[in-house]
Steps between C-alpha positions, in 0.01 A plus 500: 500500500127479419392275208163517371306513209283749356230344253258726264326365228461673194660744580805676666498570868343772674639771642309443816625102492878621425500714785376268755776246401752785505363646818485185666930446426559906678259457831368189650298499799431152630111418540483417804721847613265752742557769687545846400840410279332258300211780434769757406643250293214372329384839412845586383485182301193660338660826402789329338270250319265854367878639421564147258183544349589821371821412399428168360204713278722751397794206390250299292355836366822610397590139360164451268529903351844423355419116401214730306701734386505503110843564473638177747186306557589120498920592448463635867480106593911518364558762752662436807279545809640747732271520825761735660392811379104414666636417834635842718111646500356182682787411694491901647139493521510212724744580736347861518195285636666377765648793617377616850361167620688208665620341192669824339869417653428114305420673178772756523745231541748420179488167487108527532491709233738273257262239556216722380647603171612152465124384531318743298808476207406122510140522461496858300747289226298180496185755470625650200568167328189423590347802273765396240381169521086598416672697215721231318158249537343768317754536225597086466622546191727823532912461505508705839203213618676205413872623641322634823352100550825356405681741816228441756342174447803337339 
């Protein structure tokens, strides 16, 4: 397991800065790695990290046009979060990158692939609490505010 911390002030985190974390859990090429597998994997570490930034976008897109929506707005902060549903389009977009270079058999693996969807559930989900987060800050003083603080910062 990889613990870190990802700091942005003011702000939630960018896409860009969620999918470097999230990249960096799926493909890790050590620095001082050379020869032509650590080139193939570092640019298949960049593909994968483009792929997150898409995804990661589209998530927190997604996320802040309901938490706008006039009919949920600040009650979407009651809702459970359910990453599932935003994780087969990454996960298949970056094993399709891998496919016909020397890391495709890795990515095609299972267990490979749990560990994936396990990662970018994780960080999709804390993403989305994230956004719900910014919203109930917004809204102190709303029921759905006040309950969502009392679940997640007890």
């Amino acid at each position: 397991m990889i613990v870190g911390i990802l700091a942005t002030d003011g702000g939630p985190h960018s896409a860009e800065a969620w999918a470097g974390v999230t990249a960096s859990q799926i493909i890790q090429v050590a620095a001082d790695a050379s020869g032509v597998r650590a080139t193939d994997a570092r640019r298949l570490e960049l593909q994968v990290l483009d792929i997150l930034a898409g995804f990661h976008a589209g998530l927190q897109a997604y996320e802040r046009k309901r938490l706008d929506d006039s009919r949920n707005g600040v009650a979407r902060c009651s809702f459970d979060i359910v990453p599932e549903k935003h994780i087969d389009d990454p996960l298949a977009a970056i094993v399709a990158a891998a496919q016909g270079g020397q890391f495709a058999s890795h990515f095609n693996d299972a267990d490979v692939q749990a560990h994936i969807r396990q990662v970018l559930g994780s960080h999709f989900a804390t993403s989305i609490q994230i956004e719900r987060s910014w919203k109930a800050d917004s809204q102190p003083d709303a029921e759905e505010s006040r309950a969502f603080r009392a679940r997640w910062n007890g």
